[in-house]
DRENTILUM-159866 format. One line per 3 residues: number of its first residue (from 0); their letters; for each residue x, y, z of C-alpha. Coordinates in Angstrom, 1 decimal, always signed. Layout:
# DRENTILUM-159866
NUM) A) X Y Z | ... .
# end
This chain:
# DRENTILUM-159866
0) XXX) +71.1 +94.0 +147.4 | +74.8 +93.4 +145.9 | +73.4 +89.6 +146.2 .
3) XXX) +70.5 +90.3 +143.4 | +72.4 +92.1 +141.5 | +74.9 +89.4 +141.3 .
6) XXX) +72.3 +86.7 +140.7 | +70.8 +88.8 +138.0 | +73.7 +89.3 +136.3 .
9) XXX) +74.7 +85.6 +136.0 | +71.2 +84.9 +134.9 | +71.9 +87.7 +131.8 .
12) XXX) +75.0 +86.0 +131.0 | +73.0 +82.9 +131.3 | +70.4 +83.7 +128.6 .
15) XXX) +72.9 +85.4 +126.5 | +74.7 +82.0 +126.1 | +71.6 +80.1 +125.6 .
18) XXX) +70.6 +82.7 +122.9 | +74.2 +82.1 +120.9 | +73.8 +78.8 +121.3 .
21) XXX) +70.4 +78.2 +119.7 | +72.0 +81.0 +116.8 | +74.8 +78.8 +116.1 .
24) XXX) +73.6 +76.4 +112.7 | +73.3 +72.5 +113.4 | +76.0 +70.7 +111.2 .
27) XXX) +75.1 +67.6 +109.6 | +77.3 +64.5 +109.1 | +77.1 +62.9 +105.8 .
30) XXX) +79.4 +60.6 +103.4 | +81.3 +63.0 +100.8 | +82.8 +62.5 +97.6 .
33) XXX) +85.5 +64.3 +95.8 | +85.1 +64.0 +91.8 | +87.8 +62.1 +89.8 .
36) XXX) +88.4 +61.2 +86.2 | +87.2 +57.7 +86.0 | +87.5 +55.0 +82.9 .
39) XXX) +83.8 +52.9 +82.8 | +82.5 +50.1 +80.2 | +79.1 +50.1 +79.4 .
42) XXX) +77.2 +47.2 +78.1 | +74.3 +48.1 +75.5 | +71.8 +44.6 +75.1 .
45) XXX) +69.8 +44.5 +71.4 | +68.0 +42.0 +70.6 | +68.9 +39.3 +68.2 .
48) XXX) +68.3 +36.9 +66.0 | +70.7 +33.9 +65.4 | +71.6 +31.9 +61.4 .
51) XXX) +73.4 +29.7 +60.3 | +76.0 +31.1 +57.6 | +74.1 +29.1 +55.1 .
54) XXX) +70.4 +27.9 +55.3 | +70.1 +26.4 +52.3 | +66.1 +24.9 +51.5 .
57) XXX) +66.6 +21.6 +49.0 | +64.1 +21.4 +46.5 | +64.3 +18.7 +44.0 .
60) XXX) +65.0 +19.2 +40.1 | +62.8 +16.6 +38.6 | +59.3 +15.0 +39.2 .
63) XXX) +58.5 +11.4 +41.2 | +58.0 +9.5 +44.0 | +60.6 +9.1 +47.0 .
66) XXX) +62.2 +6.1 +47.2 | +65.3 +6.3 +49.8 | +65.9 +9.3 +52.8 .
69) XXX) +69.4 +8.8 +53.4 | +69.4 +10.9 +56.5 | +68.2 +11.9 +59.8 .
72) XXX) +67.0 +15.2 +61.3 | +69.8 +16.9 +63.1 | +72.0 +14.7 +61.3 .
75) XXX) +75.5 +16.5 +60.2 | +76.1 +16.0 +56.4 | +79.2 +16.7 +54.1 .
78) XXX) +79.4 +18.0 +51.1 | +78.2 +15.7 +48.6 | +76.2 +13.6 +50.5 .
81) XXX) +73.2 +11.6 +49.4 | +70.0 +13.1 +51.4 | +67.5 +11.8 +48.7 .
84) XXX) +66.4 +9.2 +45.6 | +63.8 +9.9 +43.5 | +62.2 +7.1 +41.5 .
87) XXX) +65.2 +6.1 +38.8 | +63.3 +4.0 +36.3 | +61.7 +6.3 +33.9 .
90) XXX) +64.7 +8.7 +34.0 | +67.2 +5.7 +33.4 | +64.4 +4.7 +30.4 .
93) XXX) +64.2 +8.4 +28.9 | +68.6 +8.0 +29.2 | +68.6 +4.8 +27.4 .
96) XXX) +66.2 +5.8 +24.6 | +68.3 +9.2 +23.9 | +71.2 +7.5 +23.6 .
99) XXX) +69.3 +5.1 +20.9 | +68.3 +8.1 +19.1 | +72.1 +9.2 +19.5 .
102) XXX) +73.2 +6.6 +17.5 | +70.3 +6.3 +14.9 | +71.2 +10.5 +14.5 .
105) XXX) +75.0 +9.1 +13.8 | +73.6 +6.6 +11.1 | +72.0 +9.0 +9.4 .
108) XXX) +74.9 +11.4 +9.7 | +77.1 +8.8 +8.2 | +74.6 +7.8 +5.3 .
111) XXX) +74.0 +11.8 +4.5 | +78.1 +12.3 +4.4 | +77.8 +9.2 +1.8 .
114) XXX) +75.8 +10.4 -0.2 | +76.9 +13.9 -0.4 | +80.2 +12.7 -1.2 .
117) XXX) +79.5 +10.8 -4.2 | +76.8 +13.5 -5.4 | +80.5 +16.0 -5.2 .
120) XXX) +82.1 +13.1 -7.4 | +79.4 +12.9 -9.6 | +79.1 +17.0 -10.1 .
123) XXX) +82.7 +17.2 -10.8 | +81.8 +15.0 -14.1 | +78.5 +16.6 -15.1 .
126) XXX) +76.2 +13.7 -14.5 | +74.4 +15.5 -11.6 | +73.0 +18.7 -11.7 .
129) XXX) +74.3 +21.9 -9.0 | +70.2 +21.6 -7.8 | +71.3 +17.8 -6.6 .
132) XXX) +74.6 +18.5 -5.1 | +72.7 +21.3 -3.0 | +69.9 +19.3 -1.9 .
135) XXX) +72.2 +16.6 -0.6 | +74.8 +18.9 +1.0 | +71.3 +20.4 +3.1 .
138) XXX) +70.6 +16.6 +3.8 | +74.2 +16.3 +5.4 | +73.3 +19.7 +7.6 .
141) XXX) +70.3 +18.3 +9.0 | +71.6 +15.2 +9.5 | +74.0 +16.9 +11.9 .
144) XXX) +71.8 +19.2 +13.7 | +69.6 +16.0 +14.3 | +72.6 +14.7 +16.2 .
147) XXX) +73.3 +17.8 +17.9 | +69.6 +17.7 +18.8 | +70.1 +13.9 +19.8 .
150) XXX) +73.0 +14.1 +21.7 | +71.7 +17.5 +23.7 | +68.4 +15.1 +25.0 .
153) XXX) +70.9 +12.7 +25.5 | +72.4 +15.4 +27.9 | +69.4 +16.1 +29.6 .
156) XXX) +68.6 +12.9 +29.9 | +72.0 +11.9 +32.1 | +71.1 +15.4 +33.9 .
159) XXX) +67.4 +14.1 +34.8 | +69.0 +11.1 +36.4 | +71.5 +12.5 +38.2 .
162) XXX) +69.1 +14.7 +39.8 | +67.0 +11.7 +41.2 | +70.0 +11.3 +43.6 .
165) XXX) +69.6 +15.1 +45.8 | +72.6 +15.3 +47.7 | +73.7 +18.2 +50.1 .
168) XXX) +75.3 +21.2 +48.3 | +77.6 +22.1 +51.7 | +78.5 +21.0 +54.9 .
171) XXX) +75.7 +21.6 +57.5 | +73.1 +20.1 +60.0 | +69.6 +18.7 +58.1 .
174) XXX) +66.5 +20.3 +59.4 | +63.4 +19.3 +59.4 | +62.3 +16.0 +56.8 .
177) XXX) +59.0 +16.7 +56.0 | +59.1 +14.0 +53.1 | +58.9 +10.5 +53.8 .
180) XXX) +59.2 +7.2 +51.3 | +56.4 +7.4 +48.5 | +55.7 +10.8 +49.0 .
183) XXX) +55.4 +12.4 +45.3 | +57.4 +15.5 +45.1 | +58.2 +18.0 +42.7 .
186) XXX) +60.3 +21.6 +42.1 | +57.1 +23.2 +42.8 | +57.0 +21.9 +46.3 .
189) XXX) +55.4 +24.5 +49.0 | +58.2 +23.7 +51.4 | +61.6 +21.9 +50.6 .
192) XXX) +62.8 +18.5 +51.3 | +64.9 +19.8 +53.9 | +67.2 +22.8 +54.8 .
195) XXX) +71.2 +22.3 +55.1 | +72.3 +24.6 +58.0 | +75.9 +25.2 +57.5 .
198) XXX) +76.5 +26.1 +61.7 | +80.2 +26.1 +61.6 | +79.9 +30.0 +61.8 .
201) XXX) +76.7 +31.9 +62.8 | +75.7 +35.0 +61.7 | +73.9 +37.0 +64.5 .
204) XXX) +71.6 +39.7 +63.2 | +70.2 +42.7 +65.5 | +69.3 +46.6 +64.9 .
207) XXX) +70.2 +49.8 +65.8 | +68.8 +53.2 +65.1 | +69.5 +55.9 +63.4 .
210) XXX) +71.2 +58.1 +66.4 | +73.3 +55.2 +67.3 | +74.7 +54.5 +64.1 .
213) XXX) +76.0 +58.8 +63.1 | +77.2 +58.3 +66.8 | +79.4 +55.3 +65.8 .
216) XXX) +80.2 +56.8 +62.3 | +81.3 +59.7 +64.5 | +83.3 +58.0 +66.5 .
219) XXX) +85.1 +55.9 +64.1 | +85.0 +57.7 +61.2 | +83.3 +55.9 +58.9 .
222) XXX) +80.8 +52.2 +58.5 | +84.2 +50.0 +57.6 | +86.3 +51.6 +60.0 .
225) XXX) +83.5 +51.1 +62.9 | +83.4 +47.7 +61.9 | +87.9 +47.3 +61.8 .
228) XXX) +88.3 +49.1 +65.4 | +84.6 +47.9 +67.1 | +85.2 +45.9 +70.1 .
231) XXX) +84.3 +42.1 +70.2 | +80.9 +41.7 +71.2 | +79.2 +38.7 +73.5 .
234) XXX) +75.9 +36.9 +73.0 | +73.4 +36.5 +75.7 | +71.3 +33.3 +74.7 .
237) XXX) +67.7 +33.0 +75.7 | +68.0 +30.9 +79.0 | +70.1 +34.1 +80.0 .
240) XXX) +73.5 +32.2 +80.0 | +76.7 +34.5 +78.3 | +78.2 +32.5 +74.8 .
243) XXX) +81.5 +31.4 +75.6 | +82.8 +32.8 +72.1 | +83.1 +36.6 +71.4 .
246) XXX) +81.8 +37.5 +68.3 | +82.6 +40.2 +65.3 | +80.7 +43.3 +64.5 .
249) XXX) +81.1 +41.6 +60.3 | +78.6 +44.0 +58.6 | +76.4 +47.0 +58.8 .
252) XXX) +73.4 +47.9 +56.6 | +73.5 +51.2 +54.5 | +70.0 +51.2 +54.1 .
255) XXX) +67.8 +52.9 +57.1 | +64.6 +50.9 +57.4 | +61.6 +53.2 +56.8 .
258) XXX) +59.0 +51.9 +59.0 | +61.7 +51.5 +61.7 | +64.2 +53.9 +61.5 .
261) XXX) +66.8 +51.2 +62.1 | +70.2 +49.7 +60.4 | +70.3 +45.8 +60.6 .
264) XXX) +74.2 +44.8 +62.1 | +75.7 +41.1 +61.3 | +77.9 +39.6 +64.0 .
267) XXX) +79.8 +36.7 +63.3 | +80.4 +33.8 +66.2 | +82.3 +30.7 +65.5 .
270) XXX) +79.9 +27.8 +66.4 | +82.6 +25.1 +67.1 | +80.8 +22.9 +69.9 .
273) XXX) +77.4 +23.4 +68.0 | +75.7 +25.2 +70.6 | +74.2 +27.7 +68.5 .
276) XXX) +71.5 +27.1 +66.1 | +69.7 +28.9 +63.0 | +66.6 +30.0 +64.4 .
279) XXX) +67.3 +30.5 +68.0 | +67.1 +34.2 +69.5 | +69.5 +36.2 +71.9 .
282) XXX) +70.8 +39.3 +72.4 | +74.3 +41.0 +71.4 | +76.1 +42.9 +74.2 .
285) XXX) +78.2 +45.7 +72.9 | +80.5 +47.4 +75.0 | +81.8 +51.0 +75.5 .
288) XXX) +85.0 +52.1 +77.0 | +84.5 +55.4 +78.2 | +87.5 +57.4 +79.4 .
291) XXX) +88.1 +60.3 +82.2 | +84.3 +60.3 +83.2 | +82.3 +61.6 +86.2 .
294) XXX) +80.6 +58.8 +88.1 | +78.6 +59.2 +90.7 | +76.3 +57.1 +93.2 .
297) XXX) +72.4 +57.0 +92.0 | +71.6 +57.5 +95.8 | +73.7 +61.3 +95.6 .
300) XXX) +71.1 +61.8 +93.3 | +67.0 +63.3 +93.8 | +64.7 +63.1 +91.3 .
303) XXX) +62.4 +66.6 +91.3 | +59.6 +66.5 +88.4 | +61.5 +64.6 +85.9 .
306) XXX) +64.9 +66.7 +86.7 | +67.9 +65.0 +88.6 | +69.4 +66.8 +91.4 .
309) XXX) +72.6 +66.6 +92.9 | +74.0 +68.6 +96.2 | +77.4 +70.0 +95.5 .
312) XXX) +79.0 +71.3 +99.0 | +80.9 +74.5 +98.6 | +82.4 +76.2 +101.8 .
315) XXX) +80.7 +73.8 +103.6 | +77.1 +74.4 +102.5 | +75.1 +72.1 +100.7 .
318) XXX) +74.0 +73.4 +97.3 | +71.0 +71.5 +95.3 | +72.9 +71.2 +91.6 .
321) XXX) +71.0 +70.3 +88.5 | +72.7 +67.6 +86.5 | +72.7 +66.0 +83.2 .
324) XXX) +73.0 +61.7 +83.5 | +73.4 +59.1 +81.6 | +72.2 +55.5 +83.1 .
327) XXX) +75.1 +52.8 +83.8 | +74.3 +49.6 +83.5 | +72.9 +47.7 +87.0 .
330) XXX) +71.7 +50.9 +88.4 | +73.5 +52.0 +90.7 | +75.4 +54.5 +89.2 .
333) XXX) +74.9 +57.7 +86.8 | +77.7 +59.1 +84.6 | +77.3 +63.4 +84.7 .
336) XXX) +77.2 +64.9 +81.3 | +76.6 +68.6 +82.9 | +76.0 +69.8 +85.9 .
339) XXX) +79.3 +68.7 +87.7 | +83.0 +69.1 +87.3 | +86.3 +67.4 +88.4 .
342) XXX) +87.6 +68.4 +92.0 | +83.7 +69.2 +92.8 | +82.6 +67.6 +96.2 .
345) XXX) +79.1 +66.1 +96.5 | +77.1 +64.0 +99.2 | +77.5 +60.9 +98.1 .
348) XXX) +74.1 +59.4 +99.8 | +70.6 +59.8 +101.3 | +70.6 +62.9 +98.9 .
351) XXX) +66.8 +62.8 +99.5 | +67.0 +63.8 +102.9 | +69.1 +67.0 +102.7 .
354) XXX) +67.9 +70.0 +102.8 | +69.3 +72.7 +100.7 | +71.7 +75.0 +102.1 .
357) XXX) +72.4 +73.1 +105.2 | +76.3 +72.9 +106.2 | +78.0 +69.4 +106.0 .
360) XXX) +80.6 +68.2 +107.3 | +82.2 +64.4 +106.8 | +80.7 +62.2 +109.6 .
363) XXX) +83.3 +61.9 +112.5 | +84.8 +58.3 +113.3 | +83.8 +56.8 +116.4 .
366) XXX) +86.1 +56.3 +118.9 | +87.7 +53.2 +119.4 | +86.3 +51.0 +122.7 .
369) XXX) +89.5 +49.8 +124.3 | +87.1 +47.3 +126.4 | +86.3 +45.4 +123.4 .
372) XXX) +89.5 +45.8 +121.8 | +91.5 +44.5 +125.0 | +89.3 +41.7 +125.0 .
# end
């Protein structure tokens, strides 16, 4: 009898146990991490497109036929430089006869002075009437405003043949010759003889919106002081390589684009090894140093119905957070607006699999095999 009671005693104690320990909560392991103030650079991309600092379209002054191209496509040109002749002949004919009719005007200049002179002489002794003496002094005007006349053509005439040689306004890189030897070309050509690329400096155009520039107004206080304290900037060309040159944030539009809503930006990249060229495409990379931030791992993160969700453990329990993110570039990482704070510890991964409420602990190092290490 004292035997069963015994036995059923132990047995109580037994299923008492059991029942605590199916009571007691299961503790899960999982990879914290404590909040800190953190510095990050972001990298914004926008789309670009890339010009020389002058494109300058030749068009020829005066009317002919095409008797020399002095130069090559791609060719690099100084200032000055012949690209062009026009025919020469009629313009160094229309030059020769002006400057015939320059000296006939100066004849009859000279013979109108004569003969106002002595009509003077005359009056002064009464044998010509006042009538005569003003008819000849308007014979000396005309006389010289034909030469005026003559010596103005003459002019234009030297101007005419100076413009059958075209030569390059600026330094730059000839484009495109669409023109060859004979053709017949005039100023009202539908496309130029050429364009003069000046590519020692490119001018790298892209667009933001309208957010984006009141946040940089904000931030710097106004256009010209954003465009003083802005960062250098890199170009991405379009085979994805990084430009080895940083560039200058030069110039910001103060007109919003209506259909748009955007602000065209100029950056300015020196072009020393002539890697860039007017016309190519790219994209600007602007970045943005951001001080004393929260950063956290995408994978502490679950996404619920377009919401982001973080678990904050406090006391030991995990607690599903809501947080506000902004993307980092790569993603990988999200930087907390709201939601979190500094000294706040979160699971720092596989946030998908925890359930809320559940207590955490930091998983426990294994311990060390001696067998391995002593061999």
């Amino acid at each position: 009898m004292k035997f069963s009671k015994v036995w059923a005693l132990s047995l109580l104690v037994i299923l008492v146990a059991c029942g605590q320990q199916q009571q007691a909560p299961q503790v899960y392991g999982y990879e914290l991490l404590k909040l800190e103030p953190q510095d990050k650079t972001l990298y914004q991309d926008y789309s670009a497109t890339i010009k020389g600092k002058q494109d300058i379209a030749i068009y020829p002054q005066v009317a002919g036929a095409i008797t020399k191209v002095a130069v090559n496509e791609g060719e690099e040109v100084k200032k000055g430089q012949t690209l062009f002749i026009i025919d020469q002949v009629p313009y160094q004919a229309a030059l020769r006869t002006a400057q015939a009719n320059v000296q006939a005007a100066k004849a009859s200049l000279a013979s109108a002075k004569l003969t106002y002179e002595n009509k003077l002489e005359l009056f002064s002794k009464n044998v010509v009437s006042k009538s005569d003496l003003t008819m000849s002094k308007n014979s000396l005007l005309a006389a010289e405003a034909n030469l005026a006349q003559a010596e103005a053509a003459e002019v234009n005439a030297a101007n005419n043949l100076s413009y059958t040689v075209v030569k390059s306004p600026s330094a730059g890189v000839i484009s495109v010759l669409p023109y060859k030897v004979g053709a017949l070309v005039s100023a009202n050509l539908p496309q130029p003889l050429t364009t003069v690329s000046d590519n020692s400096q490119m001018y790298v155009y892209f667009s933001i919106n309208e957010n984006q520039l009141l946040n940089m107004i904000r931030k710097y206080g106004s256009k010209d002081a954003a465009m003083k304290n802005m960062p250098p900037v890199e170009l991405r060309l379009s085979d994805g390589s990084v430009y080895e040159a940083l560039g200058k944030i030069e110039g910001i539009s103060g007109v919003i684009d209506k259909s748009t809503g955007s602000v065209s930006v100029k950056a300015v990249f020196d072009n020393k090894n002539g890697i860039l060229h007017s016309g190519a495409t790219g994209s600007v990379i602007i970045p943005e140093e951001l001080k004393g931030v929260i950063v956290i791992p995408q994978l502490a993160t679950v996404e619920l119905q377009d919401r982001i969700f973080a678990y904050k453990v406090v006391d030991g329990i995990a607690q599903m957070t809501e947080v506000s993110v902004r993307f980092v570039n790569g993603g990988k990482e999200y930087i907390v607006k709201e939601g979190l704070n500094f000294g706040d510890t979160i699971i720092a991964s596989g946030a998908g699999l925890v359930r809320n409420g559940v207590r955490v602990e930091a998983p426990k190092e294994a311990p060390a095999n001696t067998e391995v290490e002593n061999k």
